[in-house]
C-alpha positions in Angstrom: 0.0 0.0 0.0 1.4 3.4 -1.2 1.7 6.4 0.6 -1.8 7.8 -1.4 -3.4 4.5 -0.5 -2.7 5.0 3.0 -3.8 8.4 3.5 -7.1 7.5 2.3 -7.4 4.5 3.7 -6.5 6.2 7.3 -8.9 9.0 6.3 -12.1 6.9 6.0 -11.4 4.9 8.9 -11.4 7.9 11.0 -14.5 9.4 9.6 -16.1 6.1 9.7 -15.0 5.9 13.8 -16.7 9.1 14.6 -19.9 8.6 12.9 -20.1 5.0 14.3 -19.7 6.9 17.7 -21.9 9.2 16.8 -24.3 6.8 15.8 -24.2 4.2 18.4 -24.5 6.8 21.0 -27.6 8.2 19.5 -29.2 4.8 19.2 -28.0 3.6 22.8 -29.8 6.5 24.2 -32.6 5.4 22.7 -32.4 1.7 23.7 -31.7 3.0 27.5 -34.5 5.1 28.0 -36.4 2.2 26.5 -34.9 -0.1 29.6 -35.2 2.6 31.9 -39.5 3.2 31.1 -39.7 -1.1 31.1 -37.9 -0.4 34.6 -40.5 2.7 35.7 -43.0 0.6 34.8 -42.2 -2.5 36.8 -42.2 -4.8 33.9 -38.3 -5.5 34.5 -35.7 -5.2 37.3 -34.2 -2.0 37.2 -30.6 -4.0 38.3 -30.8 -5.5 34.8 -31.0 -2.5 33.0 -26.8 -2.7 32.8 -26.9 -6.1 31.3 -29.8 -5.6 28.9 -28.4 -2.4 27.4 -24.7 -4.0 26.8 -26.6 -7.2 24.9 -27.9 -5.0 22.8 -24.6 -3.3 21.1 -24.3 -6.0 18.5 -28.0 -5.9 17.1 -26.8 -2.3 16.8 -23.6 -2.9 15.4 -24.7 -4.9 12.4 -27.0 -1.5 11.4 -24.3 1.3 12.5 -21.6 -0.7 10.4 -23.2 -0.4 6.8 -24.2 3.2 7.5 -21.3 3.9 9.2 -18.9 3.3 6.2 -21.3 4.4 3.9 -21.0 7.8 5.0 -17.4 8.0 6.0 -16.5 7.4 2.1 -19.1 9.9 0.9 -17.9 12.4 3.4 -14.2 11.7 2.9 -13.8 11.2 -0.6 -16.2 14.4 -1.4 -13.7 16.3 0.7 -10.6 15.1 -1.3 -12.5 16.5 -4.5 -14.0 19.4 -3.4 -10.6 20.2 -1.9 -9.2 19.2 -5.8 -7.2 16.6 -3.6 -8.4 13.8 -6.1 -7.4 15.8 -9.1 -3.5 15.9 -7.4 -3.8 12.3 -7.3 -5.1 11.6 -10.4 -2.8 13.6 -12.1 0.4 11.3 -10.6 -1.6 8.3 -11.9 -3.7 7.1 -9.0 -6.5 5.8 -10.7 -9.8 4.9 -10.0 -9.0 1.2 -9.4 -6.4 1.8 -7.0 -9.4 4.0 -5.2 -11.6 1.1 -5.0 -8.8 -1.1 -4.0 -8.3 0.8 -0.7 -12.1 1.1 -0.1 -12.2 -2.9 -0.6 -9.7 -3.5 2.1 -12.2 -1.5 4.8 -15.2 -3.2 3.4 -13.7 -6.4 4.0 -12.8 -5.7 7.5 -16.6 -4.3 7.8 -17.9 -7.6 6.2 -15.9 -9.6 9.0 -16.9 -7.8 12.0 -20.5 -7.9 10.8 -20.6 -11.6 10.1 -19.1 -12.3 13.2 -22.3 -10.2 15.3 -25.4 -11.4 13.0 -23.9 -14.7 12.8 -23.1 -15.7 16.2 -22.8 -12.4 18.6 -26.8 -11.3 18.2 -28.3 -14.6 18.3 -26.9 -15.2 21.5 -27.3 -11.8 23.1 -30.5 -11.2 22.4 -31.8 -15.4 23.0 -29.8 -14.1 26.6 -32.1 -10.9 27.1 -35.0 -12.7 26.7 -34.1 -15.2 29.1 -33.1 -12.2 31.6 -36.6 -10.8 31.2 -38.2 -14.5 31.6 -36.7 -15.2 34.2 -37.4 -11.6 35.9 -40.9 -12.3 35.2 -40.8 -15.9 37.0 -39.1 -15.0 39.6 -40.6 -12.6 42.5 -37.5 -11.4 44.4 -36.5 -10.2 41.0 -39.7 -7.8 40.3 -38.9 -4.2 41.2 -41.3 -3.6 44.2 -40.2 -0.2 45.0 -41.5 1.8 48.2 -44.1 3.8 47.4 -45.1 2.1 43.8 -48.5 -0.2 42.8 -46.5 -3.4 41.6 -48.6 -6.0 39.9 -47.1 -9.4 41.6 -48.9 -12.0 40.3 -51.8 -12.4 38.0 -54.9 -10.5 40.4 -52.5 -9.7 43.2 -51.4 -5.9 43.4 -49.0 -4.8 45.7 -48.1 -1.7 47.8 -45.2 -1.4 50.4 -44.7 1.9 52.1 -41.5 1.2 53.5 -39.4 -0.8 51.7 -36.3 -2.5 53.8 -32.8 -3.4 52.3 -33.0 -6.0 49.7 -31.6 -9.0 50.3 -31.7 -12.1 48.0 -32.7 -14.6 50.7 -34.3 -11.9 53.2 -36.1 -8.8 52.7 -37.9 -6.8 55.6 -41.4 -4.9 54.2 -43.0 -2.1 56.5 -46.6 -1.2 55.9 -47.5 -3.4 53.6 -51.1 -3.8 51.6 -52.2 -6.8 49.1 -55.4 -6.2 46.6 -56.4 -9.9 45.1 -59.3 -9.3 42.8 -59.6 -13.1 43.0 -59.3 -15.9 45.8 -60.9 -18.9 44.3 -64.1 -17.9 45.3 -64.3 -14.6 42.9 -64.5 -13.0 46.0 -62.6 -9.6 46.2 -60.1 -9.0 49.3 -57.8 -6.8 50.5 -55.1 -7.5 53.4 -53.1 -4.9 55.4 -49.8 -5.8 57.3 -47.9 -3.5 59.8 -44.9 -5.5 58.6 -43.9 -8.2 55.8 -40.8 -10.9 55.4 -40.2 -12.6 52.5 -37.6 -15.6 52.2 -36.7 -18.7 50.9 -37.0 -21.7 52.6 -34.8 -25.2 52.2 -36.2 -26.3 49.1 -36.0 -22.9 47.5 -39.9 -22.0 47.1 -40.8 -18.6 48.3 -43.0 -17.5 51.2 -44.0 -14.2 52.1 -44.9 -13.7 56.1 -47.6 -10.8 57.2 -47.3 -9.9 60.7 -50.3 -8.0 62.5 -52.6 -7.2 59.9 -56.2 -7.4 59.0 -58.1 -9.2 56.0 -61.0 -7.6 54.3 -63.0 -9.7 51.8 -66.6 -9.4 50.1 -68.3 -8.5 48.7 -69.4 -11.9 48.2 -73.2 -13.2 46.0 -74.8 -12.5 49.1 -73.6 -8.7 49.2 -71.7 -10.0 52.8 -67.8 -9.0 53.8 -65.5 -10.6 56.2 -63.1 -8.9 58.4 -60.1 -11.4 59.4 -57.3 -10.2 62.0 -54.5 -12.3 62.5 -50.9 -11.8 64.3 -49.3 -13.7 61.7 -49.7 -15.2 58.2 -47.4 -16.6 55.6 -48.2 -17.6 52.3 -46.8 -19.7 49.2 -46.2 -17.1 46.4 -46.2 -19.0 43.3 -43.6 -17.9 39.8 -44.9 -15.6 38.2 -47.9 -16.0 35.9 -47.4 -13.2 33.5 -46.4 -14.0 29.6 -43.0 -14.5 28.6 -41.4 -12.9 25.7 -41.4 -15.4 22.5 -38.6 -17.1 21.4 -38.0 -15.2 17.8 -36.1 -16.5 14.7 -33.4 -13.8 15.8 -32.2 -15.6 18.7 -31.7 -18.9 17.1 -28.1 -20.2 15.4 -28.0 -20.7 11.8 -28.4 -24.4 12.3 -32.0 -23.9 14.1 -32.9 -21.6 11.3 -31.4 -24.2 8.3 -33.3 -27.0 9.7 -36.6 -25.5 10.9 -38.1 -25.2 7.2 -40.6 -22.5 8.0 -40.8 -19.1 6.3 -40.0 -16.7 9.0 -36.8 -18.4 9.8 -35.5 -18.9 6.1 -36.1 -14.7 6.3 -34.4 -14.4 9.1 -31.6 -16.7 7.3 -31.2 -14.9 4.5 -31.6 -11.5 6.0 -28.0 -12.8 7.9 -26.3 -13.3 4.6 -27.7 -10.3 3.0 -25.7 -8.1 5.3 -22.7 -8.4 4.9 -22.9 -8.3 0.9 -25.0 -5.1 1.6 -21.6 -3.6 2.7 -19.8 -4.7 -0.5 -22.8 -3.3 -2.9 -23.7 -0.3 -1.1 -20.5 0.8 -0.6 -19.3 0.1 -3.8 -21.6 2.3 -5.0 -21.0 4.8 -3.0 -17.6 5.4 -4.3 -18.5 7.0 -7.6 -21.3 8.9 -6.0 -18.8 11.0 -3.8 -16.5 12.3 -6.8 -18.1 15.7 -7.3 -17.5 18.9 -9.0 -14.9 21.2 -6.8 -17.7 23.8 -7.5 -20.5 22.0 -6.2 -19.0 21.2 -2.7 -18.8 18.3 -1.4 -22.4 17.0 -0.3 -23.3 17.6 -4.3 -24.3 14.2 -4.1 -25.3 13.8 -1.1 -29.4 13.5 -0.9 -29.0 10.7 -4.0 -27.0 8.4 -2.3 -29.0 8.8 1.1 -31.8 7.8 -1.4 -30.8 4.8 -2.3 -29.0 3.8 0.7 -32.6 4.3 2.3 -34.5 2.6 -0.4 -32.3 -0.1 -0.8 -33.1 -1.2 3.3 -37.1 -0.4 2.6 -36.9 -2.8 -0.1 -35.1 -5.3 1.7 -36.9 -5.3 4.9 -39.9 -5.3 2.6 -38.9 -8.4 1.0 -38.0 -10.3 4.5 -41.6 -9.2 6.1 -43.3 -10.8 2.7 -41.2 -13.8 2.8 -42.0 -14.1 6.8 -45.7 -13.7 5.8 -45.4 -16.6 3.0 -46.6 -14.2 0.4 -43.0 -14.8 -1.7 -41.5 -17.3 -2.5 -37.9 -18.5 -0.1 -35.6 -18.0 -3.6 -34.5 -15.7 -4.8 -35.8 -14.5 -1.7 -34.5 -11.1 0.1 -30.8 -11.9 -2.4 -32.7 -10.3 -5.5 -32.4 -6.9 -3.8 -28.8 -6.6 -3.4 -28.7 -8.5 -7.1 -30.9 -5.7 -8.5 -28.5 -2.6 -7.1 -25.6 -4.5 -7.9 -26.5 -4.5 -12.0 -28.6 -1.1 -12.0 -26.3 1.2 -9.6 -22.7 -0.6 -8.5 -21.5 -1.6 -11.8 -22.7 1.0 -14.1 -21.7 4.2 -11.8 -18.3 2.5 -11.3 -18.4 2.4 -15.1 -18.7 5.7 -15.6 -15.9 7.8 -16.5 -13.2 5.2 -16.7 -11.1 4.8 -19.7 -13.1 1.8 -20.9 -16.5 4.0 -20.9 -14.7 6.9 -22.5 -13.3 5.0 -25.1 -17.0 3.3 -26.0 -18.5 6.8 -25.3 -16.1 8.3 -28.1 -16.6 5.4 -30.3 -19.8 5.4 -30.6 -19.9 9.4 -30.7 -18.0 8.8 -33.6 -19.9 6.4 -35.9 -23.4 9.2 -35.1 -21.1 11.4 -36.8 -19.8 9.2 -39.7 -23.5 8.1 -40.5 -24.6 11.8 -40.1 
């Protein structure tokens, strides 16, 4: 690699690390004040907000990658023109395919980084999130029940603890504690107050939770009756958690699962892995020709086209998955016509363009109007 070769190879890269910065900060914003509501809401412990958020950088990864690059050669590359860089270098004979030759080195370190997380990295993290939440949703000590919060426990159990003691995995101290269960077998409404709560485990690992000095009101029952019960001291059996799990989806399973499963959604979700990382090759190709501009024009000229089809390419593909999911298209060609399609109508023929092969056919065939003219 000359010394031209590596200038613009360094260049790019550069560029291409802040955006991805840029980006990935942006979107794991996003993705933590998503956690952080689920949390608010009690529908996940807040203590695995941490775990969830880092599971989800390689999901993001395999979208900030593509974009990433793709806008580090437009930006770069429009500078070295508008800046007549490119004109320096083409005049010492450093030619388009040298150009392309650099920009292939990144795309191929691009293509292995993204194969590597939707191949094997973001199955596995996000099978693991949903196995977090699960289990959060299973197991009680793990719901956030938060002084001063209406925490939905179980199925028709709502609870409310003034004063919540220090959490402890195998003992946990409640203060002013009240229990609304909309249904007790019987279809019978009740509602128990507790000056104080323990919850534990016992020996074989079920948990109980204890009331101490409290008072049960039920009814009203058919006959329009309530029943007031006091008691010094009452422990239940509280059961897993009833609520619904989150689905296994064909994201979280290994290439294997999705080879041998046969059904539509995960030859999709197949495809849409191997897509990917020839998405990097194609778009970025074609990005390449699309950042030479005019020194007058400045260099977002050609800016809003490529954006275009960057954008239009995904809406097509993402388009074609959902359809193929849905079993209205056909498994082949599948999602691969999309990249097939930009490939012929945009890659090739803008990389075409202007090279001394498309010059010479351009004055050829300039020629032989004039001849028959």
């Amino acid at each position: 690699m000359n010394t031209i070769s590596k200038y613009i190879f360094k260049d790019v890269l550069k560029t291409q690390g802040a955006i991805f910065g840029v980006l990935m900060l942006i979107f794991m914003s996003q993705t933590f004040i998503k956690f952080i509501g689920r949390a608010s809401k009690g529908s996940i412990p807040a203590e695995l907000v941490s775990q969830l958020l880092a599971l989800s950088v390689p999901s993001m990864t395999n979208f900030m990658l593509p974009l990433s690059l793709f806008l580090a050669v437009l930006f770069s590359i429009g500078s070295f023109c508008s800046q007549s860089e490119m004109v320096v270098m083409r005049s010492v004979g450093y030619s388009h395919r040298r150009l392309l030759g650099v920009i292939s080195l990144l795309i191929a370190v691009n293509m292995v980084i993204n194969v590597a997380c939707t191949c094997f990295l973001s199955p596995w993290c996000e099978s693991r999130q949903i196995e977090l939440i699960n289990k959060a949703k299973s197991d009680p000590t793990m719901l956030s029940i938060d002084s001063g919060k209406f925490i939905k426990l179980n199925g028709s159990n709502v609870v409310y603890i003034e004063n919540n003691g220090d959490v402890d995995r195998n003992y946990n101290v409640m203060n002013q504690i009240y229990i609304f269960s909309s249904d007790n077998g019987n279809n019978v409404p009740s509602v128990t107050i507790s000056t104080s709560a323990k919850s534990e485990y016992d020996s074989d690992g079920l948990f109980w939770l204890t009331l101490y000095r409290g008072t049960r009101y039920e009814g009203p029952d058919k006959r329009g009756e309530f029943k007031v019960s006091l008691f010094d001291e009452y422990r239940a059996l509280v059961p897993e958690g009833s609520g619904s799990h989150d689905k296994v989806k064909a994201s979280t399973k290994s290439n294997a699962e999705l080879l041998e499963s046969g059904t539509s959604q995960d030859y999709a979700e197949l495809q849409w892995r191997i897509v990917q990382p020839i998405t990097i090759c194609i778009l970025v190709l074609l990005v390449v020709p699309l950042s030479m501009v005019n020194p007058r024009r400045g260099r977002f000229a050609k800016f809003l086209p490529a954006i275009i089809i960057y954008i239009s390419y995904y809406l097509f593909a993402f388009g074609f998955k959902s359809s193929i999911a849905r079993g209205n298209l056909p498994v082949f060609p599948g999602i691969f016509i999309v990249p097939v399609i930009y490939l012929f109508v945009f890659t090739i023929p803008f990389n075409l363009t202007n090279t001394e092969w498309f010059n010479r056919m351009r004055a050829g065939k300039k020629k032989r109007i004039e001849e028959k003219k």
